[in-house]
N, C-alpha and C positions, 0 to 999 in steps of 0.2 A: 720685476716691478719694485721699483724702489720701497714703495709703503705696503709690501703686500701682508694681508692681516693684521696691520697695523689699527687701531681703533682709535679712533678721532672724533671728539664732537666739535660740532659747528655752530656759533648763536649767530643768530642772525642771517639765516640760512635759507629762508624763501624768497630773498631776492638780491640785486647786488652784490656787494664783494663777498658775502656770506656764501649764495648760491653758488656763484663762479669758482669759489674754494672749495665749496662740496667737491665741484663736478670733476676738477683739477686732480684732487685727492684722490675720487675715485678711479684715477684714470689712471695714476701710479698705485693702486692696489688698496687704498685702506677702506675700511669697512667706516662708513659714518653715520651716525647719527647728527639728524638736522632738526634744529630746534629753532624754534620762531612763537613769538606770541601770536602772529600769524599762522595757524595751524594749517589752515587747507594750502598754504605757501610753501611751507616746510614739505608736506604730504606729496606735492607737484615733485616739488627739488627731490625726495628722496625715491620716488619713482623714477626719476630719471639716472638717477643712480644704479639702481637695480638694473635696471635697461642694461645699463654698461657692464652688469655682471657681477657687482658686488654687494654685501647685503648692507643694507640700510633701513636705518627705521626715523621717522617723525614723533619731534615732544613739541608738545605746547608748553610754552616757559614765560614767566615775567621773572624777567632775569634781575630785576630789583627788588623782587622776594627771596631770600637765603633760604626758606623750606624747601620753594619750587626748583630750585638750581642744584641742591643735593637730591632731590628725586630725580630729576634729569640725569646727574652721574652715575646714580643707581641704576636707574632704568638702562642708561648705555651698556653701563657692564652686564645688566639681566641679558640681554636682548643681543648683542653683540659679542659677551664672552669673556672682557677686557676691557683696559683702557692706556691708551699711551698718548693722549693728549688732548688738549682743548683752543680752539682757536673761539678767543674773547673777544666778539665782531661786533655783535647786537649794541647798538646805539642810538640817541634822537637828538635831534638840536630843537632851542627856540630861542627865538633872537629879540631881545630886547635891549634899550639903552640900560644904563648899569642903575637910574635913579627910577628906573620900571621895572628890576629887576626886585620882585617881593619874594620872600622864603620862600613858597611855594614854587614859582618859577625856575629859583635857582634850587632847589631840593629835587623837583621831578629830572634834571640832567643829573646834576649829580649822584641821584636813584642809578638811575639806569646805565649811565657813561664811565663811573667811578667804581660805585658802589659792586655793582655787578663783575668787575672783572674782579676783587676781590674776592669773593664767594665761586666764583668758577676755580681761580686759581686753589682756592684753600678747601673747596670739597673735592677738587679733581689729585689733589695732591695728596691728602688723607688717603684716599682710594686707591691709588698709586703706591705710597708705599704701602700698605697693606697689603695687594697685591704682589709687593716685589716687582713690579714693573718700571719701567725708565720710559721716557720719552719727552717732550716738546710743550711748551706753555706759548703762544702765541697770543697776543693783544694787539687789540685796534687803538692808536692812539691817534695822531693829527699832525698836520702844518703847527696846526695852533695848538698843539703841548709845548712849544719852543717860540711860540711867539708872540705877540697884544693882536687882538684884532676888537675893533668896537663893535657893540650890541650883542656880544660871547660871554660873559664872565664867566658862565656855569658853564659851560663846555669848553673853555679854554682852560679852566680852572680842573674841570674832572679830566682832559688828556694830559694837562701835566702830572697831574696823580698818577695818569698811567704811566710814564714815560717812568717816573720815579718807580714805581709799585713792581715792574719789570725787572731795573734794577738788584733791587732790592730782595727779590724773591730769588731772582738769580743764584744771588750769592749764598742763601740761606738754601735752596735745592739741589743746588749743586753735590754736596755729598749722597742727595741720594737719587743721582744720575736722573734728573729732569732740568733744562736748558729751561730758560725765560726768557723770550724776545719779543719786543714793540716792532711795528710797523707805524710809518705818519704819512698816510696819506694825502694826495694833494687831491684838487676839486676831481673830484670820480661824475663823469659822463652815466646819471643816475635819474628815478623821475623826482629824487627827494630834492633837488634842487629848482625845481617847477616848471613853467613854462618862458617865464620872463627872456625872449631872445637876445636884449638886447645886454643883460646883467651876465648872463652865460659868456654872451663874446669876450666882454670884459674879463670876467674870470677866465674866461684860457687862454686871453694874452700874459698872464703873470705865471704861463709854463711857458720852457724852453721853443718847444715846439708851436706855439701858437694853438693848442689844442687840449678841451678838457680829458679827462686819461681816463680809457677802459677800464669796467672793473675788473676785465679777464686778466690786466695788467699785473695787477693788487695780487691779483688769486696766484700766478705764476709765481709773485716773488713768497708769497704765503707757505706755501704748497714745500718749495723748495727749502723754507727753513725747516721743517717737519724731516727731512731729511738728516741721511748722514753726511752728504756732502758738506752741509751749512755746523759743523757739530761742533768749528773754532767760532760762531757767532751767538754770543751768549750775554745777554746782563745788558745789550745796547737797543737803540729804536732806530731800527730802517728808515730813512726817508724814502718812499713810492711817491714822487713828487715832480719829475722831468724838471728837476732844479728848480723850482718855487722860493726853497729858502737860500738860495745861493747868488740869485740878483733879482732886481729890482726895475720891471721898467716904467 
């Protein structure tokens, strides 16, 4: 098993690409911890974990509080024994035009979208070398960390933060054997995009396939960077996107 005893936290982990990365991870061996401000969500996902054989615990997180996210990395290593990585999932969008966009609006994304994968990566990394352990920094970033899209500011604005923050950490961890990589997602087949059928179609004609993309998708290419196979991809952002930023119909 590629990740066996490997310890991995997950935010964003009672549903979506969060969950589906749990269940992935646990399936090549790592022991996770599933964190959601969603707790009774987290608690579901990491029973299903256990099911599969590995041990797993649930935290309640608002991963836009820096207390709550170093009690989390804590709690991982109490409970699990270790740490060798963090996949920085947990995110919310709200869409407004940019001249309805007030502080607040644009603060509560960039809280949670931006802010948070900072304080994951820098309490998980503390903890890390401390331990002497090496492993894997994983971040959720987007289509739109690389691109304009209108009624986004705050969320196009905090994935480009991450796309950079990735970068950047990369290079600065690297000597002490922890990789740093983005993922950008395209529109994920999720209930956060609503019911609206007819807006749906529309968004998964601008994938190759004419179809919006599983989050099991996401979780596979996730899963696999957390590996040693993926150990030359380092410092970049994945596109998970069936070519979204590569044409235009």
């Amino acid at each position: 098993m590629e990740l066996k005893d490997h310890v991995i936290i997950v935010t964003g982990a009672a549903s979506g690409i969060g969950r589906e990365t749990a269940v992935v991870l646990a399936k090549k061996g790592a022991k996770v911890l599933c964190a959601d401000f969603n707790d009774k969500g987290a608690e579901k996902t990491s029973e299903e974990l256990r099911e599969i054989g590995v041990q797993s615990h649930s935290f309640k997180v608002d991963v836009s509080k820096a207390d709550q996210v170093k009690e989390m990395v804590d709690f991982a290593v109490e409970k699990l024994g270790s740490l060798h990585g963090i996949f920085n999932n947990a995110g919310i969008g709200l869409v407004k035009p940019f001249l309805e966009m007030d502080p607040a609006s644009y603060l509560k994304v960039i809280e949670v979208d931006q802010h948070s994968v900072y304080y994951g990566m820098y309490y998980a990394a503390k903890k890390m070398v401390q331990l002497g352990t090496k492993g894997t920094f994983v971040n959720t970033a987007s289509i739109y960390g690389t691109m304009a899209a209108e009624g986004s500011f705050n969320y196009n604005a905090a994935k480009a933060a991450v796309v950079m923050m990735s970068k950047t950490a990369a290079l600065e961890l690297a000597s002490h054997g922890i990789r740093v990589v983005g993922v950008a997602p395209g529109f994920i087949n999720t209930p956060i995009l609503g019911d609206d059928k007819a807006m749906k179609d529309m968004l998964a004609k601008q994938h190759m396939h004419n179809r919006l993309i599983e989050p099991e998708k996401v979780a596979s290419v996730v899963a696999f960077l957390f590996t040693d196979a993926a150990q030359a991809i380092n410092g970049t952002t994945v596109p998970v996107d069936d070519g979204f930023l590569v044409f235009k119909k």
